[in-house]
C-alpha positions in Angstrom: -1.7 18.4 2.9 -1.1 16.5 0.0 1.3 18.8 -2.4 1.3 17.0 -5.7 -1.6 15.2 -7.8 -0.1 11.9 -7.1 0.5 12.1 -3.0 -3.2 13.5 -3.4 -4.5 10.3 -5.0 -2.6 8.2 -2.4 -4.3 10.1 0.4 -7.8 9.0 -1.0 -6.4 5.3 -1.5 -5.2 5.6 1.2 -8.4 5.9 2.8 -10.4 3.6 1.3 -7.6 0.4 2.7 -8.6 2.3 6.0 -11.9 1.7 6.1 -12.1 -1.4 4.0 -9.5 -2.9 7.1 -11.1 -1.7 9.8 -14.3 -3.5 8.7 -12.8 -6.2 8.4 -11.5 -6.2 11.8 -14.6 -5.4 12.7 -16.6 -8.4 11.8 -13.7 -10.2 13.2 -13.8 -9.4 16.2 -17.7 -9.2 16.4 -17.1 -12.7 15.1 -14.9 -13.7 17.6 -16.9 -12.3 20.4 -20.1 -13.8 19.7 -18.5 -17.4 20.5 -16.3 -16.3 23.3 -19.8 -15.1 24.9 -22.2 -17.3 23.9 -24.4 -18.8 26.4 -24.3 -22.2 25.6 -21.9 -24.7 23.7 -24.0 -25.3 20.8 -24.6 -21.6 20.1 -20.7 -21.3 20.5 -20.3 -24.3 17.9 -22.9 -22.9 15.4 -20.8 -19.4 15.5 -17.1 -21.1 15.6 -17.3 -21.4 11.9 -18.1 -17.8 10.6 -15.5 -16.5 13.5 -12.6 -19.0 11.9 -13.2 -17.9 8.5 -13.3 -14.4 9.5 -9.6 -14.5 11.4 -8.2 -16.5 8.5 -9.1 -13.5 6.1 -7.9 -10.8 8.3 -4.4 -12.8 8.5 -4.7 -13.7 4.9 -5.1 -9.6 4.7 -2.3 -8.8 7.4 -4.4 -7.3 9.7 -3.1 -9.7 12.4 0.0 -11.5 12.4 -0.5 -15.4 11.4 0.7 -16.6 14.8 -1.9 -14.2 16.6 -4.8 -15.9 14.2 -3.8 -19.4 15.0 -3.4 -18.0 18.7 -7.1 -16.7 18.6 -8.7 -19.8 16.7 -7.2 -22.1 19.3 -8.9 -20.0 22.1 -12.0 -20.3 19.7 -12.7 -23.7 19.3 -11.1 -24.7 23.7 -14.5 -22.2 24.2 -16.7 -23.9 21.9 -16.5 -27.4 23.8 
């Protein structure tokens, strides 16, 4: 519990980073998944750009670390030949 009217308003802030980052994580890794299992190598290519842009803002966010997004686009685009 929150004892003063500022650590109050920080609780509700807070809260809306939560859920405003785990959406974005979210889509990422919906993103992310829908080229790793797609069933051929053109759907995989016509996904590879939406999945990209949406590791690229959850690093630009700090969500993941840089090195993991660069780690998770090259796995991207070795699965979209």
């Amino acid at each position: 519990m929150p004892n003063s009217k500022q650590a109050t308003k920080c609780v509700k802030r807070d809260e809306v980073r939560r859920l405003q980052n785990k959406s974005t994580t979210s889509e990422m890794r919906t993103a992310v998944k829908n080229v790793l299992s797609a069933e051929s190598s053109e759907a995989a290519r016509e996904a590879l750009p939406l999945a990209m842009k949406r590791v690229d803002k959850a690093a630009k966010k700090n969500l993941i670390h840089a090195n993991a997004a660069a780690r998770v686009k090259s796995q991207l685009s070795r699965a979209a030949k």
